[in-house]
N, C-alpha and C positions, 0 to 999 in steps of 0.2 A: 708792409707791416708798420703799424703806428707804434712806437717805442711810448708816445705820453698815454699812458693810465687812462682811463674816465673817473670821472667824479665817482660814479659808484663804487670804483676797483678803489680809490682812494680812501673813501669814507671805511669801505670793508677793510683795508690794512691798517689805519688806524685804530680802529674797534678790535679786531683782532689782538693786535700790539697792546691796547690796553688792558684786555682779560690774561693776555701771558704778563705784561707786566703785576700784577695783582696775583700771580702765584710764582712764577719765576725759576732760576736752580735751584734756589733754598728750599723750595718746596720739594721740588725733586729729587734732592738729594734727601728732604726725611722720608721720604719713599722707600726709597731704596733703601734705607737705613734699616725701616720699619718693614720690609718686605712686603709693601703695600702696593696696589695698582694706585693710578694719576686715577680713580672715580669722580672727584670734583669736577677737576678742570674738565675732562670726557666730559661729563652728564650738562655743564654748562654751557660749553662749547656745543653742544648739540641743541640744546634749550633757545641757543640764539641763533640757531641756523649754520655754525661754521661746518661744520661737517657734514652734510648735504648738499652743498653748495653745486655739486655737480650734477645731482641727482632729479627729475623731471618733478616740478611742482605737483603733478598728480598727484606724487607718492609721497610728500611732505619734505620734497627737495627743495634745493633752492632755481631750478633751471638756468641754471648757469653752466660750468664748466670746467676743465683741468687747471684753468690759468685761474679761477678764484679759488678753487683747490689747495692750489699749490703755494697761493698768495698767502692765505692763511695758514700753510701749515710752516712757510718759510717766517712769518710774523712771529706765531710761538717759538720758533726754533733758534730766533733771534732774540729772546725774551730768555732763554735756557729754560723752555719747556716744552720742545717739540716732541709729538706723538706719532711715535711708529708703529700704532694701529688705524692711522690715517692713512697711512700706504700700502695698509691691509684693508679694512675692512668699506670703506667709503670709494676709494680708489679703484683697487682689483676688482672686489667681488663684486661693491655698487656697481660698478660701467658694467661689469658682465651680466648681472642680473637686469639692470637696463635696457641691456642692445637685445639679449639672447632671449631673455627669461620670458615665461610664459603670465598672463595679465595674472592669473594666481600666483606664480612666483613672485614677481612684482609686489603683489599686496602683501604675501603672508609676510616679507622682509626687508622690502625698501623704505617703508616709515620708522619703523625701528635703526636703521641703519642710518639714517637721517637723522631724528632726534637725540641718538646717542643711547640707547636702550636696548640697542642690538648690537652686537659684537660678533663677527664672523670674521673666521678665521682665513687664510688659505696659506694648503698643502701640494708642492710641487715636489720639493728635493724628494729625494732619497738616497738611503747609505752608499748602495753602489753606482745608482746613477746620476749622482746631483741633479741638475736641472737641466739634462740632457733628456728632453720629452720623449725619442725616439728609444731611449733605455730604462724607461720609466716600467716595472712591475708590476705595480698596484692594477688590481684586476679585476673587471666587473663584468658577472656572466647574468644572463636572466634568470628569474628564478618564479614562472609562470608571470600574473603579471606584474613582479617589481626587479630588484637588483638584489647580487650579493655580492661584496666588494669586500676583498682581503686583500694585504698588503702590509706595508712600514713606507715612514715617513721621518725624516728630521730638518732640526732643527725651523720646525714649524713655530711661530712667534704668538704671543698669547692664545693657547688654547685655550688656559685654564679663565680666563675670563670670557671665550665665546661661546653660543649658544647650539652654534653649528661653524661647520670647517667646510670650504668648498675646496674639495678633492680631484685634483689631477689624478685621473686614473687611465687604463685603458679597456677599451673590450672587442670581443674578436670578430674581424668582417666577415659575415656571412658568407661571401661571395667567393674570398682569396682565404680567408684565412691567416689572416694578419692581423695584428695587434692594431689598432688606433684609438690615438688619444679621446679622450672626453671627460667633462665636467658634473660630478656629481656635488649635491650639498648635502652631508652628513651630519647629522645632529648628536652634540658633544654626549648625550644623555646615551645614545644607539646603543641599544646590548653589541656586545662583540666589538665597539670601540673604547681604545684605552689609552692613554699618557701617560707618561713619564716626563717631569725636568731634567734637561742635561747641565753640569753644573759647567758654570761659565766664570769667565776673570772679569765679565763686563758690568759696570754700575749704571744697569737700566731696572724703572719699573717692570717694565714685560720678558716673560723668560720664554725660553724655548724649550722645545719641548721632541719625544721624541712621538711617534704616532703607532700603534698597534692598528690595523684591522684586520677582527678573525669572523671571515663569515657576515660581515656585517649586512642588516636584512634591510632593505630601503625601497620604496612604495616608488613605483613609476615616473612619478613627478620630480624623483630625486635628481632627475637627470637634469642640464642644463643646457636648450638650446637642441640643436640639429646632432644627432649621433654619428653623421656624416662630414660634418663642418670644426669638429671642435677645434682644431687645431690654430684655425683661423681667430676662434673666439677668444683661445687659451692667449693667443698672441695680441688681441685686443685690450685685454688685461694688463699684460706687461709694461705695457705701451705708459698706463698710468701709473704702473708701479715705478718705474726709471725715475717719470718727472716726478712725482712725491718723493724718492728719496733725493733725489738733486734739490730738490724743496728745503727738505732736512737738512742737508750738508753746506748747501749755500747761510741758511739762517743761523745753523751752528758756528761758520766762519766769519758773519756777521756779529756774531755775539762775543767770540775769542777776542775779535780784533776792536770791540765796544772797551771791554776790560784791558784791553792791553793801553790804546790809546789814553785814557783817562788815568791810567796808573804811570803811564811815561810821560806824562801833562803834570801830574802832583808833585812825582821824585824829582827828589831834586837831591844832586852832590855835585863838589867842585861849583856851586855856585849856578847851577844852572839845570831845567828838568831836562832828565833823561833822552828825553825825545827830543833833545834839539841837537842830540849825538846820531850823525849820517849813518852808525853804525846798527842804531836801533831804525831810526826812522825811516828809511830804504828797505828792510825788509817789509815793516809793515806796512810799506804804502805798494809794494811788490806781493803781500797777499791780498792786501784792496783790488789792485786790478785784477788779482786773477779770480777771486770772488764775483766781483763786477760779470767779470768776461763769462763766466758760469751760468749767471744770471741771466746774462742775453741767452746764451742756449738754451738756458730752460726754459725761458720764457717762448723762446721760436718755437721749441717744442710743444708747448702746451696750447699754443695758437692755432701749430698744423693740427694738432688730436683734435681740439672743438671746432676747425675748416673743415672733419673729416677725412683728410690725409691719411691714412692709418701708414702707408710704407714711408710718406715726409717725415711724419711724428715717429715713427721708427727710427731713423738716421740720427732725426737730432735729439729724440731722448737719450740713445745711447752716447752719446757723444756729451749729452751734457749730464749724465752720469758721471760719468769718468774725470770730467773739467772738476764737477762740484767737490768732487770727494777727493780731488788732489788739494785743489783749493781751500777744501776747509780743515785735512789734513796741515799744510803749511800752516796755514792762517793758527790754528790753533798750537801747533810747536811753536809758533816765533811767537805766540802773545804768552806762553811759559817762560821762555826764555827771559821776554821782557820784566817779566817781575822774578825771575830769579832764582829764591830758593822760595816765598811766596806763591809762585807759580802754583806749588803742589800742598797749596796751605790751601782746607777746606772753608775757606772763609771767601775766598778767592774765586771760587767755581772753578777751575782751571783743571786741575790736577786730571780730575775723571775722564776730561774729553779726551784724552790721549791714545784711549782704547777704545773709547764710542765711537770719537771721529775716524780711526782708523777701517771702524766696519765696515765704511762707506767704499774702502777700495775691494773689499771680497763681496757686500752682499747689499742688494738682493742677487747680482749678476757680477762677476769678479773683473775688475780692469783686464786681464788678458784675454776674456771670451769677449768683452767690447773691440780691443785692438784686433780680434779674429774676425767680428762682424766690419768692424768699418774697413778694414783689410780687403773681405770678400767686396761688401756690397758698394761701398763708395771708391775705394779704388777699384775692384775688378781684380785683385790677387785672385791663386788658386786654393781654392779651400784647404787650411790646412790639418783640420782634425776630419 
């Protein structure tokens, strides 16, 4: 693996890094304020190509892949305006609609998802099963020739700005009689689909939501991919959901530890700045490395997904899941610390990331179901759930 960048991965973080810089936390923080969606930056960012970036130039991608992705979503992230409908809607559902989707599928929604015009959502959790596929309820029977698919869903993330939601559901095998997984795309508009916001302690533009479907009636095409395969597909998906949030969590830690070093470099008492006390400057050069070291992972990871690896890129997205979101956890508590009682001054950016940065250890996939998979699969323990 080549650790040095190409010129083009280069020229693309800089570009990136300067449209986050030109909107920034301030920006996101009046968002939030104003209970507004990030539309600008979205619609921009799609305008210049970052959010297609993985997607097949056919379709108004950029044919690229995970690692310019993730390049750009860690640039905003580090800029304090990373988008977590990038780990939605470009990420998950683009690669799936990509690898699986039918040339119609393709067309009716990989340009819009690429320009930033389309907004798709996806639904996996639910109340009683979280993200345990195998306990998954949502249920789709035939109904001549289309689907009808009932079920609940939560804490599904920007419904209310997507057009359609691709649905983890399941339907029953003809043969056995068993439930298995598969992927429909649900349109937000669908009679018999409905949402609700769950209310949250978190200061993001995008909410979550809970999902209703009663009966919902959907035309043949809704399905995605092999009716016999999804599970494999379902897990293709994920694969880029890990590294975009590791994307997020690394440039989030980057961004904590940007404000932290520049405010321990200004202060100064006893005659001397801050940061030249072992007592500040040791931890934060102790979340630099583990930042750092995050960043390798993700980056291996997003090399094996565009090598085609799908079980490499398994291992080490999970893994550099779990690295990111420790890492940009710390990084973020010790650049508060470093400014004080300023820390949690809104002027500061600081204060919010405390509970954002935290989501990174529960979701999209919780650090204890990572120590279960690298448990099982890289050491060989015995399955313990």
């Amino acid at each position: 693996m080549n650790f040095t960048e190409t010129a083009e991965q280069a020229a693309l973080r800089k570009a990136v890094g300067e449209l986050g810089a030109r909107y920034g936390h301030e920006y996101m923080r009046r968002k939030v304020a104003a209970g507004e969606h990030t539309d600008e930056l979205w619609l921009e960012a799609g305008k210049l190509g970052f959010l297609g970036l993985n997607l097949p130039e056919r379709y108004g991608g950029g044919g690229a892949g995970m690692y310019e992705l993730s390049l750009a979503q860690e640039e905003l992230a580090a800029q304090g305006c990373g988008q977590l409908m990038m780990v939605v809607t470009p990420a998950i559902c683009g690669t799936v609609i990509a690898r699986f989707g039918t040339d119609e599928q393709k067309q009716r929604w990989l340009p819009g998802i690429a320009d930033g015009t389309t907004i798709m959502a996806f639904a996996i959790t639910e109340p009683d099963a979280g993200s345990n596929s195998h306990k998954i309820t949502t249920t789709g029977r035939r109904d001549g020739s289309g689907w009808r698919l009932s079920g609940r869903k939560v804490f599904i993330s920007g419904v209310d700005r997507a057009a359609a939601v691709l649905v983890v559901g399941r339907t029953e095998d003809a043969k056995t009689g068993r439930l298995k997984p598969v992927l429909f795309i649900v349109p937000t508009d669908a009679p018999g689909f409905d949402y609700q916001p769950i209310a949250m302690d978190l200061a993001m533009p995008d909410k979550q939501f809970m999902l209703y479907l009663d009966e919902v009636a959907l035309a043949a095409d809704a399905l995605v991919g092999d009716e016999d395969a999804a599970l494999a597909q379902l897990f293709a998906g994920l694969n880029p959901e890990r590294i975009m949030a590791s994307a997020l969590s690394v440039g989030t830690g980057r961004y904590a530890l940007d404000k932290a070093v520049k405010y321990a470099n200004e202060r100064a008492v006893w005659g001397a700045p801050i940061g030249s006390h072992q007592g500040l400057s040791h931890p934060l050069a102790q979340a630099k490395v583990e930042v750092e070291l995050a960043k390798l992972m993700m980056q291996k990871a997003a090399a094996l997904y565009d090598a085609g690896d799908d079980m490499g890129a398994g291992e080490s997205a999970n893994m550099a899941k779990y690295a990111a979101a420790e890492a940009a956890m710390h990084a973020v508590d010790q650049a508060v610390q470093t400014l004080g009682g300023n820390g949690f001054a809104s002027e500061y950016g600081l204060g919010t990331l405390l509970a954002t940065a935290r989501v990174g250890r529960v979701a999209p996939v919780s650090r204890e179901m990572i120590l279960n998979f690298v448990a099982q699969f890289s050491l060989g323990l015995p399955k313990s759930y």
